[in-house]
C-alpha positions in Angstrom: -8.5 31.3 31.8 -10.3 29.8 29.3 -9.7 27.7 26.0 -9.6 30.4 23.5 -7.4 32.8 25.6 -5.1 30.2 26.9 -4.4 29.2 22.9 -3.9 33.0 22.5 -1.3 33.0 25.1 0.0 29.8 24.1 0.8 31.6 20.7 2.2 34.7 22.3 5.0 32.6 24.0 8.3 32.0 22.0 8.9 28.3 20.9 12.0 27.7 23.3 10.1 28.6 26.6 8.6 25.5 27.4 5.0 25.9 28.9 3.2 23.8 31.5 -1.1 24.1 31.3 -2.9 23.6 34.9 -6.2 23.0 35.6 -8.2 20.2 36.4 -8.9 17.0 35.1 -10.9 17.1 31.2 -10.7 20.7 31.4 -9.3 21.1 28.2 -5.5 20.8 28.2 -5.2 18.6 25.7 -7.5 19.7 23.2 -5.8 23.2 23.7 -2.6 21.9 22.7 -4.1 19.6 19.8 -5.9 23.0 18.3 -3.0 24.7 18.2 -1.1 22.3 16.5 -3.7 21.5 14.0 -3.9 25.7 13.0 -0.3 26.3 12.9 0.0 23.4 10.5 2.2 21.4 13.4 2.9 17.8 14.4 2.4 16.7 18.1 3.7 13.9 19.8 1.4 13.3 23.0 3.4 11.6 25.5 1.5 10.6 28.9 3.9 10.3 31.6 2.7 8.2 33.9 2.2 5.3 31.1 6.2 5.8 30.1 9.1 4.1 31.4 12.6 5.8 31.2 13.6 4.2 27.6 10.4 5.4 26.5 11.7 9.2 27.1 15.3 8.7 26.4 15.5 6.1 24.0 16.7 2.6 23.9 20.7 1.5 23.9 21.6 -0.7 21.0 24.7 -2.4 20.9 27.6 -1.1 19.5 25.2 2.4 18.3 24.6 4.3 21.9 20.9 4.9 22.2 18.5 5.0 19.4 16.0 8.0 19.9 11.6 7.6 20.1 10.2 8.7 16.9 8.1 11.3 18.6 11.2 13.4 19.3 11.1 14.6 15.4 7.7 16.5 16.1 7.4 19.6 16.2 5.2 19.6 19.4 6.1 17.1 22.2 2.7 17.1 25.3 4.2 15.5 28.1 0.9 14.9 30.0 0.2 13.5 33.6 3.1 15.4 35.1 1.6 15.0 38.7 2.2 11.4 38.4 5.5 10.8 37.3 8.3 8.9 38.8 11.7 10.5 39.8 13.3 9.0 37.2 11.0 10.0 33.8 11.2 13.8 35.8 15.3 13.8 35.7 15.3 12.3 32.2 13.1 15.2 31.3 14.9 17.8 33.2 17.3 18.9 30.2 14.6 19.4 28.2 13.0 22.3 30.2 16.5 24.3 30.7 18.8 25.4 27.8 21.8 23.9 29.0 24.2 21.5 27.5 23.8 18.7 30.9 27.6 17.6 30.4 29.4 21.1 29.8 26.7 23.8 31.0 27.1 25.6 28.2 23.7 27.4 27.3 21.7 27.0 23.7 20.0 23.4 23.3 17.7 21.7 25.3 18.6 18.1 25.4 17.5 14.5 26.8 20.2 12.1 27.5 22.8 14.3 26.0 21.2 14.2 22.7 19.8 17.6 21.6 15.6 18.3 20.8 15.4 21.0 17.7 15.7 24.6 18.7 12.1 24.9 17.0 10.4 22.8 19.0 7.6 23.4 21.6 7.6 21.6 24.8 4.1 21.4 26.9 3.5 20.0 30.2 -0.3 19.0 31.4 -0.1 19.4 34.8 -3.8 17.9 36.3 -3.5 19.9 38.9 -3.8 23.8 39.8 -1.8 23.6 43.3 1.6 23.9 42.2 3.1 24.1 45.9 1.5 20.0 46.0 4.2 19.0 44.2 7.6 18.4 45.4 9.6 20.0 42.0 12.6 22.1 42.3 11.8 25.9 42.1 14.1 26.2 39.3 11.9 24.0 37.8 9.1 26.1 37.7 11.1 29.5 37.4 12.2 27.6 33.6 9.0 27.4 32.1 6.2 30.1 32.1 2.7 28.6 33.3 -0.8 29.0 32.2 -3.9 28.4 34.7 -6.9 26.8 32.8 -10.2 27.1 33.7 -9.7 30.3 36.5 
């Protein structure tokens, strides 16, 4: 697919299904996601994941005020790019932030990172450098939460 149509599609898809964007490396990902955000009048957070350690994604604790949330989580867009390449760790801590599932009681609704909930209007979007998705070793419910669009085919 290429740039124009993926940033169609990417339109199309309501905000709470969050979206991974495969292709190869510079094929556009980014700048797909960066476009869109710029002509929907939206703020973007781009997060690579394989420069991120897990406070990074969850947060940091502070003493006696539990953990203090990244800035980036008040955009309206979060990119989490480089998912190929990330650690088992950064992928848990970003688990409950592809499923609409409270992580402590199940109940459905929010998507949340360490049990603290992201805004029901905002867009998650993976870069996945990487058009093989059987080469990586993520649960299938991973990929059957988010809906996926091939760049550059």
């Amino acid at each position: 697919m290429n740039l124009e149509a993926a940033k169609k599609m990417l339109e199309s898809i309501p905000v709470q299904y969050p979206v991974i964007l495969c292709g190869s490396y510079g094929d556009g990902k980014e700048t797909i996601v960066m476009d869109f955000a710029k002509e929907n009048g939206l703020t973007m957070a781009d997060i690579r994941l394989s420069q991120q350690e897990l406070g990074d994604i969850i947060g940091l604790e502070v003493p006696d005020e539990g953990f203090i949330t990244p800035l980036w989580w008040q955009k309206d867009i979060i990119y989490f790019d480089e998912l190929e390449i990330i650690t088992p760790d950064i992928h848990i801590a970003i688990w409950n932030a592809m499923i609409e599932t409270h992580p402590l009681d199940g109940s459905p609704g929010d998507r949340w990172i360490n049990g603290k909930p992201l805004r029901r209007n905002q867009r998650i979007i993976f870069g996945l450098n990487s058009t093989d998705l059987r080469s990586l070793n993520f649960d299938p419910v991973f990929w059957s939460k988010t809906v996926i669009i091939k760049i550059g085919e």
